[in-house]
N, C-alpha and C positions, 0 to 999 in steps of 0.2 A: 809661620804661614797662617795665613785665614782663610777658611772654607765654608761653608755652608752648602746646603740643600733644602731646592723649595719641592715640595712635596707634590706630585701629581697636578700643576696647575692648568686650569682650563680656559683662564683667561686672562688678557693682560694684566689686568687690574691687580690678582692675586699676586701675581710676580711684583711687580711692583711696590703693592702693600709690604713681602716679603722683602724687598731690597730694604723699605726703610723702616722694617723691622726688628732689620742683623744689624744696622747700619752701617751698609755696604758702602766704602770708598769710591769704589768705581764706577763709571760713568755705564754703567747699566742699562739705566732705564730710555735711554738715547738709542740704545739695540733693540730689547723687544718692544718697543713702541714703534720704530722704523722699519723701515721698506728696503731690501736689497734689489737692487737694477737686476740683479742673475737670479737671487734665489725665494724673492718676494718677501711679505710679511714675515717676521721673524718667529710668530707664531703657530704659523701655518707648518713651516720648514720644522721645527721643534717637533709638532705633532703628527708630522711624517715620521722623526726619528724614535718619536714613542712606539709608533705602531709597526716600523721594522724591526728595531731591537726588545720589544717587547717589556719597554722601560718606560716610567712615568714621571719622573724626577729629573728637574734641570738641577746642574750641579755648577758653584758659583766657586772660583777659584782666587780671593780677591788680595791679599797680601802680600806677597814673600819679600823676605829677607836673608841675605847671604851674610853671613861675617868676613869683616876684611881679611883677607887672605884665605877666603875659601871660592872668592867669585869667579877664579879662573879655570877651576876643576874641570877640566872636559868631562861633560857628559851630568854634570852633579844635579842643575836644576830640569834639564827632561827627565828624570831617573826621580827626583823629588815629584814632580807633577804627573808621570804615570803611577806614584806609586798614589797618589791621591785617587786619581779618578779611576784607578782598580782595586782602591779600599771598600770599605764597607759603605762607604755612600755614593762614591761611583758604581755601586754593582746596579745600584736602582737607579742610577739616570743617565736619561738617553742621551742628553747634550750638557755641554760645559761653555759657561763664559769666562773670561778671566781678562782682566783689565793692566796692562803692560805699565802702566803709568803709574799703580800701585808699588813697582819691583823698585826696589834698588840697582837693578842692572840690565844688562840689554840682554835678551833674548833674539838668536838672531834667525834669518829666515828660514836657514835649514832645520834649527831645531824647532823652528814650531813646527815647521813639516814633521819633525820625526814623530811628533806627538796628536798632526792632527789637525792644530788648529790654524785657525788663517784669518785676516782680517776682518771686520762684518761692516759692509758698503763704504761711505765715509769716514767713521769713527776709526778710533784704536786701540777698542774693544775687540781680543778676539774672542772669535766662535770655533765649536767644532763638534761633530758626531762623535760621543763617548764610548768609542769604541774602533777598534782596529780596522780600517779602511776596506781590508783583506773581506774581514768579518760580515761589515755594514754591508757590503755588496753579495754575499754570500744570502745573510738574511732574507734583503731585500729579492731575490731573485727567487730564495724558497715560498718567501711570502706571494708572489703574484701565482706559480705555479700551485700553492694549496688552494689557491681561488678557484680552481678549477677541479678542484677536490671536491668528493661530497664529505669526506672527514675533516672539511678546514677547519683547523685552528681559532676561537676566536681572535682575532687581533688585540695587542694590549693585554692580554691575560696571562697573571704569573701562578707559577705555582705555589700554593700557602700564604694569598696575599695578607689571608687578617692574622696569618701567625705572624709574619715579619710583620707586621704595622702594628700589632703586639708591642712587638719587642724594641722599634725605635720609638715609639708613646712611650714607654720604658724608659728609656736611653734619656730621652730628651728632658727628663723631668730627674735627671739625677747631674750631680757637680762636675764640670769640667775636669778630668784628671790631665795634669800634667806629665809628657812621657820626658826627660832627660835625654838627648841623646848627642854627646858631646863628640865631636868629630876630633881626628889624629890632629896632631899640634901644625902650623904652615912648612912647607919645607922651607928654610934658610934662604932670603933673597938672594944672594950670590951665587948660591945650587940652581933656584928656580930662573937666573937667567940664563941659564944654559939652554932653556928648555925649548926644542923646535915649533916653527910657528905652525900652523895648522893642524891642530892635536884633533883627530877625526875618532879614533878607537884603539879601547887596549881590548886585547885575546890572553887568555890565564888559563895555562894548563897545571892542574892543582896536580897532576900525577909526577910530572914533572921539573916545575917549579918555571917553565917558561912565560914570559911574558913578549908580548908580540905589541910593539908603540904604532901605528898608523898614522901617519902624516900627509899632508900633500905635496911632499916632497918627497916619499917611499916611505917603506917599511922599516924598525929598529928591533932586532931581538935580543933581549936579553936572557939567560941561562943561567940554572943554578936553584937546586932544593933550597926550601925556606931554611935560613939558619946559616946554609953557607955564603962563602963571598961569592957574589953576581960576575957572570962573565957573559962581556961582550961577542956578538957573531956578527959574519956578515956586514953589512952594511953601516951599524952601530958603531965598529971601529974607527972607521973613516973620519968620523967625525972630531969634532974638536975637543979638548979637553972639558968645556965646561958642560958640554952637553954629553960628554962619557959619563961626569958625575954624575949627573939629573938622570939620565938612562938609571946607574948603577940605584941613586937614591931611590926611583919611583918603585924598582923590583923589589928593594928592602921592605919599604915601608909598604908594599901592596902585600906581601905574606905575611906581614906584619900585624894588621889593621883589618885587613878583609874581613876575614871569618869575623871576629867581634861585631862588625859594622850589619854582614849579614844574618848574625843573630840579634843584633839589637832593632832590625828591622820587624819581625820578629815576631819579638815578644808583644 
């Protein structure tokens, strides 16, 4: 993946300059130069979103790439892209663009919903408030109501601005490090066509070793402590031999893999 962040910008120009500074791929500068029919200038909407969540930084999302036989992972590239834009340079910006045409794979409606983002006017550039939907409108509603405070809030102000601006002046003047972080081997094409179509969520009770498959077709549970053999309930029987394998395989290889995967998150 390729990311970046433009720092506090005030005006077009700056974003701009910054796109072809990273030398951003994506078709960027066709958003914040444009006019949304719903939500106007796209600079204006940004500098709303600074002054609700109390963040000053657009956050630019411009690369990804999946390796073959990882593009089907339900859930892998929303889980890759919240984890971005709730790392260390999602915490300072208020909004995020990311350019669909950069990907190697389709993204599809519901998961930009899940994360947020959504087209901006013509383009296929999306946009979105960096930050949980839930959240944005909680903000926004404490921020009109302190207006009427005599202890308001300044708007835009964070706490320890010049020690964090410290410390990414820091950051940014030192060598990219490389993190490693090699994903479990593909499950077996003959396993993986077992697998039902509309993979919506897994459920993982670590006390118990169950794993719960979501489909749009119902529910599959699979049982069984990590280490022992996986056993079928319910509904999961029913079904066909190759898709009891894929069942059996995904519970192996999810106590398998897990814990590593979320330690090496991590680190």
């Amino acid at each position: 993946m390729t990311a970046f962040t433009v720092r506090a910008p005030d005006e077009v120009d700056e974003i701009v300059e910054a796109l072809q500074t990273s030398d951003a791929q994506g078709s960027y500068s066709s958003v914040v130069t444009g006019t949304d029919p719903n939500g106007g200038p796209f600079v204006s909407l940004f500098a709303g979103a600074a002054e609700v969540l109390e963040r000053d930084d657009l956050l630019i999302i411009d690369r990804i790439e999946i390796e073959t036989g990882f593009d089907h992972l339900p859930h892998l590239v929303p889980a890759i892209m919240t984890a971005v834009q709730n790392g260390p340079a999602g915490r300072t910006a208020a909004f995020v663009l990311a350019d669909p045409a950069q990907w190697n794979f389709v993204l599809s409606n519901d998961e930009c919903e899940a994360i947020n983002l959504a087209p901006w006017a013509e383009t296929g550039v999306l946009v979105g408030v960096n930050a949980d939907r839930h959240e944005a409108h909680e903000r926004a509603t404490d921020l009109i109501a302190s207006r009427t405070a005599e202890d308001a809030p300044t708007p835009g102000s964070r706490a320890g601005e010049m020690w964090v601006s410290e410390i990414l002046d820091r950051a940014a003047e030192e060598p990219a490090l490389a993190v490693p972080f090699a994903l479990p081997p593909a499950i077996p094409a003959n396993i993986w066509a077992g697998a039902p179509a509309g993979l919506l969520h897994v459920d993982a009770d670590p006390d118990t070793g169950t794993l719960t498959i979501q489909t749009d077709d119902g529910e599959f549970e699979v049982v069984g402590l990590p280490g022992n053999a996986p056993q079928l309930v319910g509904a999961a029987v029913g079904n066909s031999i190759q898709t009891q394998a894929w069942l059996r395989a995904v519970h192996e290889r999810w106590w398998t893999y897990q814990h590593a995967l979320q330690t090496g998150c991590t680190k």
